[in-house]
Every structure is written in structure tokens, then in C-alpha cells.
N, C-alpha and C positions, 0 to 999 in steps of 0.2 A: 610552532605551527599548531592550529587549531583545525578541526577534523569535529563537524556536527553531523551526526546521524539521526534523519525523521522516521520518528516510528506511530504507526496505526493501526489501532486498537481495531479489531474485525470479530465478528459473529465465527463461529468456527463452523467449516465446511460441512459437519456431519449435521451442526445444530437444523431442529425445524422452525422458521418463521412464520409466524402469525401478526396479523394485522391488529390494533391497538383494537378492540371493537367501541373504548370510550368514545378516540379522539377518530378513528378511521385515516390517520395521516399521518402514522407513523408504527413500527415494528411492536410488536410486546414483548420487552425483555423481560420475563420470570422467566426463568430456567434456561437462558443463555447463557452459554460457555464460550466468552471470550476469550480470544489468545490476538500474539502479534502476526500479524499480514506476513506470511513466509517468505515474502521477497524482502521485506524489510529484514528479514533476520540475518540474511546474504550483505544485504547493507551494515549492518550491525559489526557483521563476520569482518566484511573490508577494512569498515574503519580501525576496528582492531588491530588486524595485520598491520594495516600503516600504520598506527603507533607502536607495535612492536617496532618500527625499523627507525624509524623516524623521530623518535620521542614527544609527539606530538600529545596533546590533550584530545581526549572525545568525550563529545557533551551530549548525548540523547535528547532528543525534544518530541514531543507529541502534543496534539489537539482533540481537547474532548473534555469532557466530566469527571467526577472523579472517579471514577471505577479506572480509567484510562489511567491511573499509577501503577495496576499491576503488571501493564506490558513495561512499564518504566522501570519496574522492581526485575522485571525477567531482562531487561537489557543489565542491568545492572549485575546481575549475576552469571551474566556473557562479557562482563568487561570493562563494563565503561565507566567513566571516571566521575562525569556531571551527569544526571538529569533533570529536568524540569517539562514542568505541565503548565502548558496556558489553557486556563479553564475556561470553558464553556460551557452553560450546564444546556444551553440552546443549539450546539450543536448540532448541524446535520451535516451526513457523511455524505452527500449527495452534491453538496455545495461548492463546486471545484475549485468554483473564483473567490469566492468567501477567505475557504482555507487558504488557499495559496496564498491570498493578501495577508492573511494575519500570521500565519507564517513566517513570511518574505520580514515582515514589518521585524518582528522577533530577531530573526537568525541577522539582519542588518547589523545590531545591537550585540553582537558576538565577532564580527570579523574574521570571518569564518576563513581558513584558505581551500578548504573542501566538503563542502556536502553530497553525503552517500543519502539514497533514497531507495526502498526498492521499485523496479520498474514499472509497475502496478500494485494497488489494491485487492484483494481478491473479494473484496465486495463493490462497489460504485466500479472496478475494474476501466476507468475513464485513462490511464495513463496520461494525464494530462497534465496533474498538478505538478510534475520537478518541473516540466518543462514550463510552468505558469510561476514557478518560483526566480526561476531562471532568470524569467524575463524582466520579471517586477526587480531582483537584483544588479540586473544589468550584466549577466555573467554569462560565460559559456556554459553550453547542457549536453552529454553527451549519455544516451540512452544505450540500454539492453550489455552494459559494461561484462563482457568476458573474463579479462586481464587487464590490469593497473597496474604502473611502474611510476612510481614517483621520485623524480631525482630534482632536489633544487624546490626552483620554482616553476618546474616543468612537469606538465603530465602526456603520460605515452598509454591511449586507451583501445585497447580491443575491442570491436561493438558489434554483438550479431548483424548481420543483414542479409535479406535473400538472397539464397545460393552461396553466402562465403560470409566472411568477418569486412571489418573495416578496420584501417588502424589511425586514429586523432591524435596527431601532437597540439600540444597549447600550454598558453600560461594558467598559475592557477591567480585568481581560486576558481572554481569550478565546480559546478555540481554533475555528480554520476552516477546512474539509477542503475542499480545493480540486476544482473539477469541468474539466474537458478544456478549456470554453471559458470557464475566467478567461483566460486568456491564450494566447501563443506561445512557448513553450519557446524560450530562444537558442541559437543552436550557439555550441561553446566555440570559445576564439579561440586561437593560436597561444601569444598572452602568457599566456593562463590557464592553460596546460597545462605551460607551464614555470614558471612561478611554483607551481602546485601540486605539484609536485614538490621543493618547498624547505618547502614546512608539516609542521609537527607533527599529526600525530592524538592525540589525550588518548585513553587507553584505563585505563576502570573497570571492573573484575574485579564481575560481577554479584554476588558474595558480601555485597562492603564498602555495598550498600545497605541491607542487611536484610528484604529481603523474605521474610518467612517461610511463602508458598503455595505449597504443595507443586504441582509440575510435574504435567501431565495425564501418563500412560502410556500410547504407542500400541502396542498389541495387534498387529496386524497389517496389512498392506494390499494390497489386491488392486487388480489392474487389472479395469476395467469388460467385461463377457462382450462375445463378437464377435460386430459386426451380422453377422446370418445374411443369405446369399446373395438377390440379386433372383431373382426369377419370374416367367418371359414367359406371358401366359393367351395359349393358341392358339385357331383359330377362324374358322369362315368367312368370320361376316358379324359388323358389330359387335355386332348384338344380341344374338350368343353371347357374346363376349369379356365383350359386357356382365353379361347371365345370371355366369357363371360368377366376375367381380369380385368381385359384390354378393354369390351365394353362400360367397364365400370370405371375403370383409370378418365375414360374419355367423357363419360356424360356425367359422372358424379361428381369425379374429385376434378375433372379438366385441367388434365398435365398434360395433354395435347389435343 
């Protein structure tokens, strides 16, 4: 059995973004601290576990440039057996269809019997691409994965949904984008960190796939306008302050 798990390389939630002010159509990475998308690490987490049980092979894959090794170097020291990078140095993380195509193309080329994803990004946050891999593969996609049980060639999936879970039986292979609470992310261990330090990353040049959909082009990008200042309503009694709210709720801001 073969077990690919997609990992993507994200801006880290604390970092501040700034606009390119050369090109104005894309971020400025100096002083960006990148790490792996957290739901991809849950993904990471899974495929693990099934190859504990299973003896299956996990092959990490990511899309990006090359700074996108080091999330490949931190799978690697959570577990996993294969990685590789198909480079892009034109990469954009905005590109749902792009990625997903040259993705999809890749992971064909493996015979995957399970791909783990996490269920979003925590930046483009589109949840869109397993299910856009899915389809280009031609396979089942079962989102927001709770619990996996893999027995055979059958999978039995728990999958959040409003008000309660769902439970998917199917054949595999199948991809399943993992939710926060499949599991507990492991902290890496001492032996993992130096053992990862001695792996090869496989790096395929996006060209030698052939995908031939042409890249979206970002125009420009702006940061979102500044929340304008608070305003203190003065006033004697509250019935003024109140008066004067509800006056201002209605002719200013018209919320009703």
C-alpha cells in the first residue's frame, strides 16, 4: 500500500504581510516565517498512523519553490518515508486550479491507494483543491475526516457535518482531508531531526509534467482600508447616549 500525503508551505499566522511595493502583485517575503499549514500536519499525523498498522509506504509531496523543502525536511522528521518537491519558482498559492492540475498529474505517477490532505490552507483557505484533485483523479474525496479505519481495500470515514458526524464506507483509493480533531500532531523527537537531516528530497522541475494550464495572473493587491477610529456618544443621562446611538446606527452607518 502506498499512503501520499500533500503538504503546503504557509506564511505563519503571527507573520505581518506586506505588499511587494517593486512588483505590487505579490507579498514581500523578507522576514517571513514559514511553516506547514496545521491541518496538513493532522494529515501528515494520519498517514502515519496507517502505516504503522498497515505497512504501507508515505511519500510527502509539496508545490512551490525551493524554500518549500523545509516543510518537506519537517514532514520528514514526523515520519515519513519519501518526499519530493515539484518546483515551481512561479508559483502562486492563490491558483486552486493550476495546483490541483499539477498535483493530480504527479500523484497519478505514484498509484497512490490513499491521499491524506489537510482540509484547508490557512492562507488562500479555498478548501477546494483535494476536492479539485479528487476529481482530476477520478477518485472518491471525503472532507473534514474525524476517524479512519482502513481494513483491506476498504475505508470506513467519520466526517464532521452540521449538528453531528457522517459515517463513508468505500473502496480505496481515496483521498481524505483531514479535520483538527482526527488526531494529535506528535512533537518531533530528537532521533527524527537527525535522521532527517541525512534524507534526500526528490525535486521535479514542474515543466517535466506537462501540464499545459496556463497560470492565473495577479494584477495587483492591496491591503484591506483602515478600520476607522471609535467614537465616544456623550451625554447626560443614558437615554441621551441612547437617542443619539440609535440616531447614528440609522442615518450614518444604516443598519436600519
Amino acid at each position: 500500500m502506498k499512503i501520499v500525503v500533500l503538504i503546503k508551505q504557509v506564511p505563519d499566522t503571527e507573520t505581518r504581510l506586506n505588499i511587494d511595493s517593486t512588483s505590487g502583485n505579490s507579498i514581500d517575503e523578507t522576514g517571513i516565517k514559514w511553516i506547514t499549514s496545521p491541518f496538513d500536519e493532522n494529515g501528515i499525523e494520519e498517514a502515519i498512523r496507517q502505516r504503522d498498522k498497515t505497512g504501507a509506504e508515505v511519500h510527502a509531496v509539496s508545490l512551490g519553490p525551493e524554500r518549500v523543502k523545509d516543510a518537506l525536511r519537517s514532514a520528514y522528521v514526523l515520519g515519513v518515508d519519501v518526499a519530493t518537491l515539484i518546483k515551481d519558482d512561479s508559483y502562486n498559492a492563490l491558483d486552486i486550479n493550476y495546483a490541483s492540475a499539477v498535483l493530480a498529474s504527479y500523484i497519478k505517477t505514484l498509484n497512490a491507494d490513499i491521499i491524506f490532505t489537510g482540509h484547508t490552507a490557512i492562507d488562500s483557505q479555498s478548501s477546494m483543491v483535494p476536492a479539485m484533485i479528487a476529481c482530476h483523479l477520478g477518485i472518491p474525496n471525503v472532507n473534514n475526516a474525524i476517524e479512519v479505519h482502513i481494513d483491506g481495500n476498504k475505508a470506513k470515514i467519520h466526517r464532521e457535518i452540521e449538528g453531528g458526524k457522517a459515517v463513508m464506507e468505500l473502496e480505496l483509493p481515496t483521498l481524505i482531508s483531514a479535520a483538527k480533531d482526527l488526531n494529535d500532531v506528535r512533537y518531533p523527537s530528537l532521533k527524527g531531526i537527525m535522521a532527517a537531516k541525512k534524507k534526500e528530497i526528490e525535486i521535479i522541475e514542474v515543466a517535466s509534467l506537462g501540464v499545459e494550464l496556463k497560470p492565473i495572473e495577479i494584477v495587483s493587491i492591496d491591503l484591506p482600508p483602515a478600520r476607522p477610529s471609535g467614537r465616544i456618544i456623550e451625554g447626560d443621562s443614558a437615554e441621551v447616549k441612547a437617542t443619539d446611538l440609535v440616531k447614528s446606527l440609522r442615518e450614518e452607518v444604516k443598519v436600519f
